[in-house]
C-alpha positions in Angstrom: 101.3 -26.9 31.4 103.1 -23.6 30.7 103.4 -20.7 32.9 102.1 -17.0 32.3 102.5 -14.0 33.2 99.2 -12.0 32.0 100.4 -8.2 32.9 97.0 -6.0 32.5 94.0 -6.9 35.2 91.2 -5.4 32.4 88.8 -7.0 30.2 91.3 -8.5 27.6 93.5 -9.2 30.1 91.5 -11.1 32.4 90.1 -12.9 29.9 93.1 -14.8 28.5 94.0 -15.4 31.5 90.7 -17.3 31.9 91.3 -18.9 28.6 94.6 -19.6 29.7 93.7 -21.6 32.9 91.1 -23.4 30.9 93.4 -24.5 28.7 95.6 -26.2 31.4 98.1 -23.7 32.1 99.0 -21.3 35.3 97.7 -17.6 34.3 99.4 -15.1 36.9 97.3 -12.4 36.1 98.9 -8.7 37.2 97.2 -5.4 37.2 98.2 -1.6 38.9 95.9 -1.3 41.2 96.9 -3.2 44.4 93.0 -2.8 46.2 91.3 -4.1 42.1 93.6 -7.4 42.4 92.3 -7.8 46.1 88.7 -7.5 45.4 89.4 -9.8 42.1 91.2 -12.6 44.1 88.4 -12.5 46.8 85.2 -12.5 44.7 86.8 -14.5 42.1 85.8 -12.6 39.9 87.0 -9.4 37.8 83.1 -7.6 38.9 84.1 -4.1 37.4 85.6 -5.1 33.8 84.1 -8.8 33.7 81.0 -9.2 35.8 79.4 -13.0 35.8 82.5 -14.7 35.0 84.4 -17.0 37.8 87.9 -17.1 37.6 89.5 -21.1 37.6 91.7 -22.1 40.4 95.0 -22.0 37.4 94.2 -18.2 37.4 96.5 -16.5 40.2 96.2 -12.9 41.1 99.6 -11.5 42.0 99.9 -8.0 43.6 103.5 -8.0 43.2 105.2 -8.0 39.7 108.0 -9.9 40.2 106.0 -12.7 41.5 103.9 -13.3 38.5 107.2 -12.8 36.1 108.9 -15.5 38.3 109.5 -18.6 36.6 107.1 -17.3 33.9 107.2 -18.9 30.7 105.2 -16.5 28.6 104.5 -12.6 29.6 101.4 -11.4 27.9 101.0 -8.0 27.9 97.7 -6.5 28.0 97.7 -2.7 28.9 96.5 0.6 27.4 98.4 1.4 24.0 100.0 4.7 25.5 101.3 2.3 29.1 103.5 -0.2 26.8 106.6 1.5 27.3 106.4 2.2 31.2 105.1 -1.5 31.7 108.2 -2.6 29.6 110.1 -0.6 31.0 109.1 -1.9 34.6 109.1 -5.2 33.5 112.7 -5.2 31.8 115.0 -5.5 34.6 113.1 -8.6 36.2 112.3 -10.4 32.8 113.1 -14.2 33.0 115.9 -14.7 30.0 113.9 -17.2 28.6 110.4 -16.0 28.7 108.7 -15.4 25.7 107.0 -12.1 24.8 103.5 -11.7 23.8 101.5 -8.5 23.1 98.1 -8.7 23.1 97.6 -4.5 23.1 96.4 -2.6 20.0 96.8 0.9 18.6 100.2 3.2 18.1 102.4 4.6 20.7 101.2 8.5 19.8 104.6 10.2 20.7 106.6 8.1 18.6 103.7 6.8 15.9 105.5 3.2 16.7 103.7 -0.1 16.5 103.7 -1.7 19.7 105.8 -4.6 19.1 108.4 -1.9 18.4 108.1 -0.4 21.9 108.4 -3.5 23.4 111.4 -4.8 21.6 112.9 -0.9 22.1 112.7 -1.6 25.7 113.3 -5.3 26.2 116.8 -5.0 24.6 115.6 -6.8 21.2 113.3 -10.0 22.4 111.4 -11.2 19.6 107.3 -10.6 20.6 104.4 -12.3 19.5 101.5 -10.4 18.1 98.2 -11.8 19.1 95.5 -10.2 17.2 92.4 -10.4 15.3 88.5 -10.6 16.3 87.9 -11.4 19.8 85.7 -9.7 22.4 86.1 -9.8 25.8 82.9 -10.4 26.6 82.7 -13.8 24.3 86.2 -15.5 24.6 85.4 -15.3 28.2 81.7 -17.1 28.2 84.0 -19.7 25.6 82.1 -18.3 22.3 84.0 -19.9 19.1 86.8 -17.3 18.4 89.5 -17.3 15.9 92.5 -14.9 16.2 96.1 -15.0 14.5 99.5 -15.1 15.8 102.3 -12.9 14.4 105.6 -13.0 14.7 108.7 -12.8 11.7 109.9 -16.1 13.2 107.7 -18.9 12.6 108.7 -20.7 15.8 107.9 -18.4 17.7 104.3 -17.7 16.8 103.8 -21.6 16.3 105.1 -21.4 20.0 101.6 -19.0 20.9 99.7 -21.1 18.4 99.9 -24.1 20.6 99.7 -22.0 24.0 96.5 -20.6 23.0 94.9 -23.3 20.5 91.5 -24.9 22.2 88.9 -26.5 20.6 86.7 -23.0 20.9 89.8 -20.7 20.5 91.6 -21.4 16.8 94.9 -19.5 16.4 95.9 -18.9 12.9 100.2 -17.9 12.8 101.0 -15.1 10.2 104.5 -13.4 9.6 103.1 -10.2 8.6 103.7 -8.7 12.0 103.8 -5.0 10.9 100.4 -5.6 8.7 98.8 -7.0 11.6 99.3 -4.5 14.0 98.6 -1.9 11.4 95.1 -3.6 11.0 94.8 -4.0 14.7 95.6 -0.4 15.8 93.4 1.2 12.7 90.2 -0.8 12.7 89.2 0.9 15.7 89.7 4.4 13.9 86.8 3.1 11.3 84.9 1.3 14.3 84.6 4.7 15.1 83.5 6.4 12.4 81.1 3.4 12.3 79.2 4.3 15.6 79.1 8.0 14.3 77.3 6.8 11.4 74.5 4.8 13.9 74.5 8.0 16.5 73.9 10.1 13.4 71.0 7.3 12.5 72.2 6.6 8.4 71.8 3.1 7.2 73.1 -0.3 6.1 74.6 1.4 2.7 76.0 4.4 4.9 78.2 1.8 6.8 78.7 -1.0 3.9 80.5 2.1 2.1 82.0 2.9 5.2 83.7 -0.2 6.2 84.6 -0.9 2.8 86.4 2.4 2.0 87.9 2.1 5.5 89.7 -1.0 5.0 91.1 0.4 1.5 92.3 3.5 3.8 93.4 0.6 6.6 95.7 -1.3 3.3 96.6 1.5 1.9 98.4 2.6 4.9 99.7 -0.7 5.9 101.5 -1.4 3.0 103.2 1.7 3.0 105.0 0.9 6.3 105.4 -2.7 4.9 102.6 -5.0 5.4 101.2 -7.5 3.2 98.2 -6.2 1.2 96.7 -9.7 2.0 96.7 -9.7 5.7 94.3 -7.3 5.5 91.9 -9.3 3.9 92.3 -11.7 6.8 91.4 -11.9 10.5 93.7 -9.5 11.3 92.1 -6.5 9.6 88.6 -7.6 7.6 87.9 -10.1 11.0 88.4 -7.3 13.3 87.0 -4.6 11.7 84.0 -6.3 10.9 83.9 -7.0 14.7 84.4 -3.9 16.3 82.5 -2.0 13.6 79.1 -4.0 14.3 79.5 -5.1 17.8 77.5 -4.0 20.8 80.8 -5.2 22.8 82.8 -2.4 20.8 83.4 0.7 22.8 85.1 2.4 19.8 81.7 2.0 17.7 80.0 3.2 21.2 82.5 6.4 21.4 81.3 7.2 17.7 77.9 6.5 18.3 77.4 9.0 21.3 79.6 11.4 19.1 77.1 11.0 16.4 74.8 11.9 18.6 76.6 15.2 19.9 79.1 14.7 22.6 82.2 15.6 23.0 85.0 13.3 23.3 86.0 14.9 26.5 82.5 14.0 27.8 82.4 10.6 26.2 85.3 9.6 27.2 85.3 11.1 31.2 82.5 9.0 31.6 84.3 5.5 30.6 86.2 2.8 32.8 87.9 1.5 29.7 89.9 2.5 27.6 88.8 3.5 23.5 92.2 3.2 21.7 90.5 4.8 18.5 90.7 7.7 19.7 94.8 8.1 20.2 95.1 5.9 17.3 93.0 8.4 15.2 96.0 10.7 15.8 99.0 8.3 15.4 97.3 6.6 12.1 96.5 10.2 10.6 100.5 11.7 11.4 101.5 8.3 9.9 99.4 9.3 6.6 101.1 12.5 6.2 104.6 11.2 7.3 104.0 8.8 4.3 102.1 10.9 1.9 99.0 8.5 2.2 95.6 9.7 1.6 93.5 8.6 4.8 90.3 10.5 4.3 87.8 8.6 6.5 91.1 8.9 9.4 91.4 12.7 8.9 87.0 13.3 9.2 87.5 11.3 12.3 89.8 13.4 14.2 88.4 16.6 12.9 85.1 15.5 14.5 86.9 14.7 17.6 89.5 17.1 18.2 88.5 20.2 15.9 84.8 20.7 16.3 83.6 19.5 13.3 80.3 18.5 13.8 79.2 14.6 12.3 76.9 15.7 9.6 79.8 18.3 7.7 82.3 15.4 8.5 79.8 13.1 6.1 79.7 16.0 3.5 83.8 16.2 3.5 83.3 12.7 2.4 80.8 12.8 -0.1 81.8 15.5 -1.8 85.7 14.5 -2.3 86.8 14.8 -6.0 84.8 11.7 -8.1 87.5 8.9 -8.9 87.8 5.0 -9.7 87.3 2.9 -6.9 90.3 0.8 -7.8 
């Protein structure tokens, strides 16, 4: 039995720490707001991110941060993209030596344009972290729904080490050292997710999206490898896996924050109306600065945030598509 500190009280986060306490180990899961963790511990259950779903006597609620990091083995975190630093930053002075780092988060710091394994080892004075990644709702890792995700990390020890930690008979963790591919896939899937739900709020079809997704990943590799990812790992869980999944999912708030787009709201009244967060929608930004900082063509990424932060309305964002200059597709 291992020992972890699960530092985000959300959806994802309360989730592996289910997994986690099903698997045999201690899940000390940690969130911000002191009164959430109360209700959470009482009810056993997380009732506003994870209604329905009992939390096993291995999962511990701790209010205070130090108490879940002491003794911890592994600390997982699991907050909002644009939180990493601050929680690292928190967390760093009261960080066991030996514990091992995991981030389960996705998307780009915006500020910086960083991965956020980058932030974390910024602001942890160097610790190798652990990429956990790939296709895995909330809503089905929790109800134990067969899930298989990948763990990332340069050394191989180290993401054999999350391999084992998380491995159950309904949870198959695949390692990769492609860390910077992975989190480029995980961050920019929810970009096309995105543009995906504008395509169903708009109401075009199967071949609308096929094209879609399949132009979108192009833009996803494209990108990927010019920051130094492995053109393969985004034919793999990592970006084909989840994109596929958050593209077509009724779980996916990023295809739901495209959809109601589609269908003419705003992003300011799409998103004042959510208690999660949509990390598509700061990673539009990041993804489409880190396009131009690299002179890579990231059509699909650009139409997104014009829709979203410059007015244009769904149907001329489809037009700036179709009508691009006529090319080979390889």
């Amino acid at each position: 039995m291992s020992v972890v500190a699960v530092l985000g009280a959300g959806s994802w986060g309360t989730t592996l720490a289910i997994h986690l306490a099903n698997a045999g180990h201690e899940a000390r899961l940690w969130g911000r707001v002191e009164d959430d963790l109360d209700q959470i511990d009482a009810l056993r259950e997380n009732r506003k991110f994870l209604p329905g779903i009992p939390l096993p006597d291995r999962v511990k609620v701790r209010a205070e941060l130090e108490a879940a990091l002491s003794g911890s083995e592994f600390v997982l975190f699991v907050v909002p993209s644009q939180a990493v630093r601050a929680m690292a930053t928190q967390v760093s002075p009261v960080l066991p030596n030996a514990a091992r780092v995991i981030s389960a988060s996705k998307g780009f710091e915006l500020e910086t344009g960083e991965r956020l394994s980058q932030v974390l080892q910024e602001t942890l004075a160097g610790r190798d972290v652990v990429v956990l990644t790939g296709p895995s709702h909330a809503e089905e890792v929790s109800r134990g729904i067969p899930t298989s995700v990948v763990a990332a990390s340069a050394v191989e020890a180290r993401a054999r080490e999350v391999q084992e930690l998380f491995s159950t008979p309904r949870f198959r963790v695949y390692t990769n050292s492609d860390v910077t591919g992975c989190e480029v896939a995980a961050g920019f899937k929810n970009v096309i997710a995105i543009a995906a739900g504008v395509c169903d709020g708009v109401g075009f079809g199967d071949n609308t999206k096929g094209a879609l997704l399949t132009r979108g990943l192009a833009e996803m590799a494209r990108l990927g490898v010019a920051l130094g990812g492995r053109r393969d790992t985004f034919f793999g869980l990592a970006g084909m896996g989840d994109l596929i999944a958050t593209a077509m999912s009724r779980h996916s708030r990023n295809r739901a924050v495209g959809e109601r787009l589609g269908r003419g709201e705003t992003v300011e009244q799409v998103l004042g109306s959510m208690t999660m967060v949509a990390e598509g929608v700061p990673a539009s930004r990041a993804a489409s600065a880190l396009g131009r900082a690299n002179g890579v063509e990231l059509p699909i990424t650009d139409q997104v945030c014009a829709l979203m932060f410059d007015g244009r309305s769904p149907r001329e964002a489809l037009d700036a598509l179709m009508s691009r200059d006529l090319r080979s597709e390889v």
